[in-house]
N, C-alpha and C positions, 0 to 999 in steps of 0.2 A: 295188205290194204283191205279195207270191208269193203263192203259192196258199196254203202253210200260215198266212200272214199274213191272208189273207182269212179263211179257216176260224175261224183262232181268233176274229176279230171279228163276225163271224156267232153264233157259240157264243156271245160276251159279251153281243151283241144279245139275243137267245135267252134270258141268264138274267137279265137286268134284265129284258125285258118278266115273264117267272115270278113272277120276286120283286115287282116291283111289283102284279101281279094277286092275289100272296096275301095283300101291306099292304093293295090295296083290299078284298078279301072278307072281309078278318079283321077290320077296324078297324068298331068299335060304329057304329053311327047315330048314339046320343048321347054327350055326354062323362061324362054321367054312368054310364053302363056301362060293366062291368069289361070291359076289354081279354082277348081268349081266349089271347095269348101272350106268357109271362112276359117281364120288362124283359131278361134274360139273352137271349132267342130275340132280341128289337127289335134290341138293342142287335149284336149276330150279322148279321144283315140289315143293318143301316147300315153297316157294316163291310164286310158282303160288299158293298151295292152302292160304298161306296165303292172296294175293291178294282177292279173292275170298271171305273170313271172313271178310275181313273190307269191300267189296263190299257191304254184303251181309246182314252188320251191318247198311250201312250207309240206304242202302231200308228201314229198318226194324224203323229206326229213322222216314226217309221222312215218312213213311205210318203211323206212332203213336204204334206202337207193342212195347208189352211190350217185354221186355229182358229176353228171355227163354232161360234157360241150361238144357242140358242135366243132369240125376240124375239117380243113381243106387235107385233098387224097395226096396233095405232093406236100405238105406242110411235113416236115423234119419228126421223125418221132422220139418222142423225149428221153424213153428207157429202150438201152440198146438189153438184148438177149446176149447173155455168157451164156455158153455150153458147159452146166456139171462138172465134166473131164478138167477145164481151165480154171476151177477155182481151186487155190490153197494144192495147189500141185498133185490134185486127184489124179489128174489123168497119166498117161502112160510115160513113164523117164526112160530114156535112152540113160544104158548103164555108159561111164568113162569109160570102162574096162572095154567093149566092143570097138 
């Protein structure tokens, strides 16, 4: 990635973390309290952050990155590890003859 390629994704870093600190500080306690910014402002924010995700995909393309998500630590893992030894009968046979 060049330098100006990094810069800009720094900068996007930069205003997602923003914008997410100001939906956490602004958003009620309860649901029964009114919201302090109008549906126009929300709706402005989910926009910008989503602007910001395809920004931030399209870096990740130009640079050659692979495509990382996010994953919870007890979420199931997709590809189990063979051990070498267990594929196509590499590893050790117990002869008949013994």
């Amino acid at each position: 990635m060049t330098d100006g390629g990094r810069k800009e994704g720094e900068i996007l870093m930069v205003m997602r973390r923003v914008l997410a600190n100001i939906i956490k500080d602004t958003t009620p306690e309860f649901k029964t309290m009114k919201h302090p910014l109008s549906g126009s402002t929300i709706e402005d924010i989910k926009m910008c952050l989503s602007l910001i995700a395809a920004r931030e995909r399209e870096l990740a393309d130009e640079a050659g990155s692979a495509h990382s998500r996010p994953y919870y630590t007890d979420e199931k893992v997709k590809a189990d590890v063979v051990p070498i030894s267990k594929i196509g009968g590499l590893g050790k046979k117990q002869d008949a003859d013994d």
